[in-house]
C-alpha positions, 0 to 999 in steps of 0.5 A: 919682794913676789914679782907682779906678773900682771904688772910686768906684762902690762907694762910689757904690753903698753912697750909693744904697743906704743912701738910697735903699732904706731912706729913700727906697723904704722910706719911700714904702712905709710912707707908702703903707701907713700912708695906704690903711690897709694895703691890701695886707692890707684889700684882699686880697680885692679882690687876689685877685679882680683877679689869680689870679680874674680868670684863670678869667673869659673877658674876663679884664678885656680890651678888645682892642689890648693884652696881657692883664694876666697877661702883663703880670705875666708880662713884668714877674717876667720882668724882677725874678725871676732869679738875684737869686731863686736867688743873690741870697738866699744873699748876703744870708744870707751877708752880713747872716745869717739875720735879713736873711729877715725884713727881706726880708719886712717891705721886701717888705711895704711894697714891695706898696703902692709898686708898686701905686702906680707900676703904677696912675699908670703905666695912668692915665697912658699913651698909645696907640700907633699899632698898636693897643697902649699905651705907660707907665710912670714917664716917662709919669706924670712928663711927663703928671701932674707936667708935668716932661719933664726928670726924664722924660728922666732917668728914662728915659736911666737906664732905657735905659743900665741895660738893657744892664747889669743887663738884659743882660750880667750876665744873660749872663754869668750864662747862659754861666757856668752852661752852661759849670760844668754842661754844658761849654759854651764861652762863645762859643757860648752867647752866639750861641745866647742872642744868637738867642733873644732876637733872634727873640723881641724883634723880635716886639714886646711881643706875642711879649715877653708870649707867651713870658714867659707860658709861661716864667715861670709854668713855671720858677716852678713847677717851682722852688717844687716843687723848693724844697718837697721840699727843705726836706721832706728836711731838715724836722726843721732847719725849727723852727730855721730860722725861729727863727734868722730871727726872733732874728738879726732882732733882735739889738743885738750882733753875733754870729760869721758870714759875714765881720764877723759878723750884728745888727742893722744888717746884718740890716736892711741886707742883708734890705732891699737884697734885698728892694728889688732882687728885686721893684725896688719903688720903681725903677718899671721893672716898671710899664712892661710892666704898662701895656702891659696892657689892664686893666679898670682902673689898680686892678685891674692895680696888683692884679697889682702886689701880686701881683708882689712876692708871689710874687718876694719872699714866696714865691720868696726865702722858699722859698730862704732857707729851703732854704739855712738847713735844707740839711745840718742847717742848716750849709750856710750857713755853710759859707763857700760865696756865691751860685749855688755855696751855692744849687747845693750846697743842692739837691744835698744833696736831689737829687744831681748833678740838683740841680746840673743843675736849678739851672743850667737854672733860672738860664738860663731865669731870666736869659734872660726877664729880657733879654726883660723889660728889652729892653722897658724900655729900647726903651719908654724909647728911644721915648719919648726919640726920639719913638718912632722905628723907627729908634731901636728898631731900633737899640736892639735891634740893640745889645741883642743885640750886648751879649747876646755881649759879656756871655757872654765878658766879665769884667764887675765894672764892669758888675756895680758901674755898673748896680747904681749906674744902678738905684738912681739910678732910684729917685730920680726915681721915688720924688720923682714917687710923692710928687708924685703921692701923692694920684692914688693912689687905691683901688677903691672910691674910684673904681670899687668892687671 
């Protein structure tokens, strides 16, 4: 009998994600939470000290040799915000209704603390390169803090094999789809052009990663939440109702008719959590590897920026879409059976006409375009480490990235699309073992350096 590889990695995925996210992250989050005694909310002052005021100081917390924190920031939403922002919303809505907003808010919530965990072990523990910069992330606190290469290499090994997957092809493929739907674009030739983009920017270094990503992200951010604010302005009389339908679904025991198999509970909670686990990757550790190439005042300070990482993605970005799309054409749209980019699309043209399409589309690229960039890093750090941090290796590794980067804008790429969902989630695991392990080195300000 032929072996279903969809269905065994299906069946794999489903595995992860009811452990791993709600057991695993979620839990590591509620712990975190519960042991600095909400930080996240106690702290805030010191939050926005770190991060959004430190931009208006000269030093900006920096001692020369690496990146500043705010392109570290910058490189690692490059990384985490993207199509999951744009798509990945309306599929939760589709599948786990409205109520899966405000399971979203309450994983990101607890996702604050969790990644203030990994971008603080990830600083504390990271070692200098040879030109001048730094190198971390979870491999580094594993081998350095717990004294434990192999689940390093594990780590590591995943983080690598996931980059040409969820950090490339399906990014791609995401880009030439778009291009193609709204410009008619052939496939092919948006694979060369992304291939020579990103090819240009990657052999830069972490340096030219930080520079573009800087520019990139804080740019389309903006100009999405614009966008996403004139929108539910256009359809403010179905906003009351909106958020009243989030908060109801939330918590209704019996499901009710929608989407496929209808909405409670259970699939609120389900499909909120999955999105809001693997839009801001809290508990995966892949984002703490740009933020420690920063050169930070200190591992707190930049675990700030970490804080403020899952804010903006999640908080803010994914709250403002799910909102868009539960008040788009009197709040019918969403279930009008459209998923995904296609619901996103119809949503902004409703407001901006043949424009919003277009905006979408543009929006989508760019998006996609700085997540190879963020992943590329990811994996040729990973890469390093595994092989001592050979030129060699790098070299190679980024020569495959950009041969991947064509590959994934021509292919069909369901297997792709379900083994890097699997290899991410896998991720988590030893991430989240090291987080516990290392629990107590976990530390606030003022329990070493103040505010």
């Amino acid at each position: 009998m032929p072996v279903d590889f969809f269905a065994l990695l299906g069946n794999l995925q489903d595995i992860l994600q009811g452990a791993s996210m709600l057991v695993l992250i979620c839990g590591m989050g509620v712990y975190l939470t519960l042991r600095t005694r909400f930080f996240q909310v106690r702290g805030v002052s010191f939050i926005f000290r770190a991060t959004l005021g430190a931009l208006f100081k000269k030093d900006a917390g920096q001692s020369g040799g690496g990146i500043s924190p705010f392109q570290a920031v910058s490189t690692a939403l490059a990384g985490t915000m993207g199509v999951g922002n744009i798509a990945g919303v309306a599929t939760a809505l589709t599948l786990g209704g409205a109520g899966a907003i405000f399971w979203m808010w309450v994983s990101s919530f607890f996702g604050m603390m969790t990644k203030y965990a990994e971008v603080v072990l990830a600083v504390r523990y990271r070692e200098k390169s040879e030109g001048g910069g730094w190198h971390g992330g979870p491999m580094y606190y594993m081998e350095k803090g717990l004294g434990k290469r192999w689940m390093a290499k594990v780590f590591a090994l995943l983080c690598a094999a996931g980059s040409f997957g969820i950090g490339n092809m399906t990014q791609v493929n995401a880009v030439s789809g778009a291009a193609r739907v709204a410009f008619g674009i052939p496939l092919w030739v948006t694979g060369v052009l992304t291939a020579i983009i990103v090819a240009l920017v990657i052999f830069g270094g972490i340096k030219r990663i930080a520079t573009v990503a800087e520019i990139v992200i804080p740019f389309i951010s903006v100009a999405y939440i614009t966008a996403c604010f004139f929108a539910i302005a256009r359809w403010s009389d179905y906003l009351g109702g909106a958020v009243n339908l989030i908060f109801a679904q939330a918590f209704t025991l019996q499901s009710v008719v929608g989407g496929v198999a209808g909405y409670g509970l259970l699939t609120a909670l389900r499909y909120g959590v999955s999105r809001g686990v693997f839009t801001n990757e809290a508990g995966m550790g892949a984002a703490s590897i740009a933020h420690a190439a920063a050169d930070c005042k200190s591992p707190q300070h930049q675990g700030a920026w970490g804080v403020f990482e899952v804010f903006l993605d999640t908080n803010t970005v994914c709250t403002l879409t799910g909102l868009v799309l539960l008040t788009a054409g009197g709040g019918t749209l969403w279930r009008s059976g459209l998923d995904g980019v296609e619901m996103t699309t119809a949503a902004f043209v409703s407001v901006f006409g043949p424009l919003g399409a277009t905006f979408i589309a543009v929006s989508v690229m760019i998006y996609a375009i700085a997540g190879m960039l963020g992943w590329c890093f990811y994996g040729e750090t990973s890469i390093g480490y595994l092989t001592n941090r050979s030129e060699r290796s790098v070299f190679l590794y980024r020569s495959m990235f950009i041969a991947c980067v064509f590959v994934g804008a021509v292919s069909e790429l369901r297997m792709i699309w379900e083994l890097t969902d699997a290899l991410n989630a896998l991720m988590a695991v030893p991430n989240i073992a090291a987080l516990w392990l290392l629990r107590r080195q976990i530390l606030l300000p003022k329990e070493r350096s103040g505010s």
